[in-house]
C-alpha positions, 0 to 999 in steps of 0.5 A: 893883196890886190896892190901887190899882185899889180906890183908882181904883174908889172915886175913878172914884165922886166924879169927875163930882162933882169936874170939876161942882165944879171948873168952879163954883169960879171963883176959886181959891187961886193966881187970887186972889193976887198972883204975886209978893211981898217980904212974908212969906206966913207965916199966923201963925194957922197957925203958932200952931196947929203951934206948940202941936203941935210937941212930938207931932212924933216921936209916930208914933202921934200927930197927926202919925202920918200924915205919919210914914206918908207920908214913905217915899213922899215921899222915893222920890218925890225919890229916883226923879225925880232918878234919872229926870233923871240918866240923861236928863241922860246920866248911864249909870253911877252908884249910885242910891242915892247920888242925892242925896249932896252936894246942896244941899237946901232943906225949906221949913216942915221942921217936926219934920224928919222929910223933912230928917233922912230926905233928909240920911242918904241923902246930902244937905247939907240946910237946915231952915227953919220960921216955927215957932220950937218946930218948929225947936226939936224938929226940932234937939233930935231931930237931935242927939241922933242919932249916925248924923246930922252936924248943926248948928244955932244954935237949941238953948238954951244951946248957942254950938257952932254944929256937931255933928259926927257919921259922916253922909253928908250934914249937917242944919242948922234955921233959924227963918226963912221962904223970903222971908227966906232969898232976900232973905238968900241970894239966888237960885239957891242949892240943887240941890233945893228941897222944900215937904210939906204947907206950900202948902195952910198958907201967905198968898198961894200964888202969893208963895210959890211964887215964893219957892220957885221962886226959890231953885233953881239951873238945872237944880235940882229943886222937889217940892211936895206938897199937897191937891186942892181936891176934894169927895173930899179934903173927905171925907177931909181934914176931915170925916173925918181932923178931924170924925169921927175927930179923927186930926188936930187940928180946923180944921188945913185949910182947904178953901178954901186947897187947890190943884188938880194942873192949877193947879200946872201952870198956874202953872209953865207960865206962870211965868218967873223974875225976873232976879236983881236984880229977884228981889223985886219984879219980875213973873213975866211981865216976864222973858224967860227960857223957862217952866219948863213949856214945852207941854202934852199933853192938859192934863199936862206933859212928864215931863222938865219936871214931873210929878204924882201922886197918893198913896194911903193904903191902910187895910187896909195901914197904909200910903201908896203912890205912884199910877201915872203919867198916872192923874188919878184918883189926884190928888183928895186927896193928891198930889205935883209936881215941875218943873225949872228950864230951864238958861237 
């Protein structure tokens, strides 16, 4: 707890400067959107750029480094909301750590695999999917050459065997494919469990691909985002610091513009109401008569049971990302993760 009321001080000192910044910025990423889209929401610059990364994705101490460090967080993230969910569901008995065993699980722009490969040993059937034909490429290459792991791809060279059968839990598959041709493909409704990490903040049109997203998870299934604010703090750190100063990460991988407030998440969710099936492509969110994904608001923040934020924190004299306490905003300015459920109806 000492680490994170450090990371608090620090953020209290941007956060006057943060809500004058917020208040100026009137058009944001998700306002200056169409809300819905049967067009690809793929950046081919932003593909080009993670295209000529992608044999550094398992380098952890390379460009990626940090993503290797956060994807514990990420994955406790997942495990621990539908943990929370299953007993509210009034599940009393079961193995928490098997959550995950048998669902069908969705990682949007999974790059080199790392949150799908980790998702896929603790049990889960997980689909792989990049605009980023090399990201699909060394994502498969590094699954299959893993014992522990049951996997299948048809994107490996000079390979017709179409599934590698190991002794894992759950089964990984890639596919060089985006979200909207995978829902045009497969059609709504289609997985337990969706997952998008550090792909919004990369993507054309947000508001498109969070339908896209949003479209694909069953009733009662699970969406997790994670992504950055658009803050003056996560400036500082993201891009002037992580890209200028210390080149951790490869120049103009952000782009500032393009971040995504927590509250605008949740604004979108709890005005967003999911397309009947037939009309999944091309019908408004608003013209649909289903209940909203979020249904009320406390003080600006969600139902816990409905979504939830937050924040994550790396700590530098650990070498390590932590996840920031519940309701604590302040934790949210650079960093942060989201999660909503699909109402049943």
């Amino acid at each position: 707890m000492r680490n994170l009321s450090s990371a608090r001080s620090l953020l209290r000192a941007v956060w006057t400067r943060r809500a004058l910044h917020s208040t100026a910025y009137r058009h944001t990423a998700l306002d200056n959107s169409h809300v819905a889209s049967s067009s690809s929401t793929v950046n081919p610059d932003e593909i080009a750029h993670f295209s000529r990364l992608s044999s550094l994705w398992w380098d952890e101490r390379g460009e990626f480094g940090m993503l290797h460090k956060m994807n514990p967080v990420r994955t406790q993230f997942v495990q621990e909301k539908l943990v929370e969910m299953k007993y509210e569901d009034g599940h009393e008995s079961f193995d928490e750590q098997r959550v995950l065993e048998g669902l069908n699980v969705l990682d949007v722009g999974c790059g080199g695999g790392l949150l799908s490969e980790s998702l896929t040993r603790l049990g889960a059937n997980t689909l792989g999917i990049d605009a980023s034909l090399s990201n699909i490429a060394i994502a498969s290459l590094h699954a299959s050459s893993d014992p522990a792991l049951s996997f299948s791809s048809n994107s490996l060279p000079h390979s017709n065997d179409t599934a590698i059968s190991h002794k894992g839990k759950g089964k990984v598959t890639y596919e060089h494919t985006s979200v909207e041709e995978l829902l045009a493909r497969n059609g709504p409704n289609s997985f337990d469990v969706v997952c998008s990490m550090e792909v919004l903040e990369h993507v054309d049109n947000p508001r498109g691909f969070l339908h896209s997203c949003a479209a694909l998870v069953k009733p009662g299934g699970h969406l997790f985002l994670s992504t950055i604010a658009r803050t003056p703090l996560a400036y500082l750190l993201t891009i002037f610091t992580a890209e200028k100063l210390l080149r951790f990460v490869e120049p103009g991988t952000h782009t500032y513009s393009k971040y995504i407030n927590p509250s605008e998440l949740i604004s979108f969710f709890h005005h967003y109401r999911a397309p009947s099936p037939s009309n999944t492509s091309t019908k408004s969110s608003t013209e649909s008569t289903s209940q909203p994904w979020i249904s009320r608001l406390v003080a600006g923040r969600p139902l816990r049971v409905e979504a939830e934020t937050r924040g994550m924190i790396y700590v530098p004299w650990n070498g390590e990302w932590v996840l920031g306490p519940h309701n604590e905003p302040l934790t949210e300015a650079c960093n942060y993760l989201f999660w909503v459920r699909k109402p049943l109806q």
